[in-house]
C-alpha positions in Angstrom: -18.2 30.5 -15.7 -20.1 29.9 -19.0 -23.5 31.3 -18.7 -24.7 28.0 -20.6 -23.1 25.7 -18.3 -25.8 23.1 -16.8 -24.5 20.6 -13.7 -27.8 18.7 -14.3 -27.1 18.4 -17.8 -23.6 17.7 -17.9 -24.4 15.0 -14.9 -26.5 13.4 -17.3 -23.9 13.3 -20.2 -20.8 12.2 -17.8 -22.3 10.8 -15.2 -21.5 7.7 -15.5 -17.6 8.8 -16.6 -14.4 7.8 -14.2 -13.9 11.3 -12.8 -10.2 12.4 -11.3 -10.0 15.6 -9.2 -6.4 16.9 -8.9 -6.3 19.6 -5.5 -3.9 21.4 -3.4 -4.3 21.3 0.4 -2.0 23.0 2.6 -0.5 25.2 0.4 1.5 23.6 -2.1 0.9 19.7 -1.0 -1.3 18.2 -4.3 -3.4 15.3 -3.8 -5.1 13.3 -7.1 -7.9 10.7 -6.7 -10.1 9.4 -9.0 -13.6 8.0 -8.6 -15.6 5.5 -10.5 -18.3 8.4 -11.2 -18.8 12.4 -11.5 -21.4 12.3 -8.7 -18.9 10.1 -6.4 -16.5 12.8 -7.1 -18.5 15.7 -6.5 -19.6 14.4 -3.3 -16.3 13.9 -2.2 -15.5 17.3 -2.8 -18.8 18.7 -1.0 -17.3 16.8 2.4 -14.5 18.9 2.5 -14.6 21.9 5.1 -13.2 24.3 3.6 -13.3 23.2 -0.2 -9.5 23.3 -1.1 -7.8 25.9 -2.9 -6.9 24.2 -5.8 -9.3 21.8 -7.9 -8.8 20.8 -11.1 -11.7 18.2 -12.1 -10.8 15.8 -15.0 -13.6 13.5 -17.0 -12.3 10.5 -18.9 -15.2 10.3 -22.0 -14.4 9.3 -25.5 -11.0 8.4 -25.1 -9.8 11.7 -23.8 -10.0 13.9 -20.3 -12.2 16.6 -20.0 -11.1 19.4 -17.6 -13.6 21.4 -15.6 -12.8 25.1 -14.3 -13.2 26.5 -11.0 -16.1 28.4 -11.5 -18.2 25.3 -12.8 -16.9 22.6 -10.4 -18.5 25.6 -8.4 -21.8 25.2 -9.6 -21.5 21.6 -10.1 -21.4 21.6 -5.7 -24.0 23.6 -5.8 -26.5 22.2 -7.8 -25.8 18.4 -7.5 
């Protein structure tokens, strides 16, 4: 995890951003949904119990996707 890495300040820069998470549940069965914001897809996410595997989180800004690691999606459930 970048030691920089802010979820409060990245919220406030892509918040408003269509956000798709791609996960794996049950071991290798993938599931993809995308949500109209990062905070309706972060609280998705928090519902889970346990958190899945897999997560790949993906924000569509400036006309390209934006992929988010483990380690800060992470922190992003944490702080958010």
């Amino acid at each position: 995890m970048s030691e920089n890495f802010s979820a409060r300040e990245t919220l406030a820069i892509y918040g408003d951003c269509a956000t798709t998470i791609t996960f794996v549940r049950n071991g290798s069965f993938t599931e993809e949904k995308t949500f109209p914001t990062m905070q309706d897809a972060i609280d998705y996410l928090k519902a889970f119990d346990p958190t899945p595997r897999g997560i790949v989180l993906h924000i569509r800004a400036h006309g390209r996707d934006i992929p988010f690691d483990r380690d800060n999606i992470a922190k992003l459930m944490r702080e958010l």
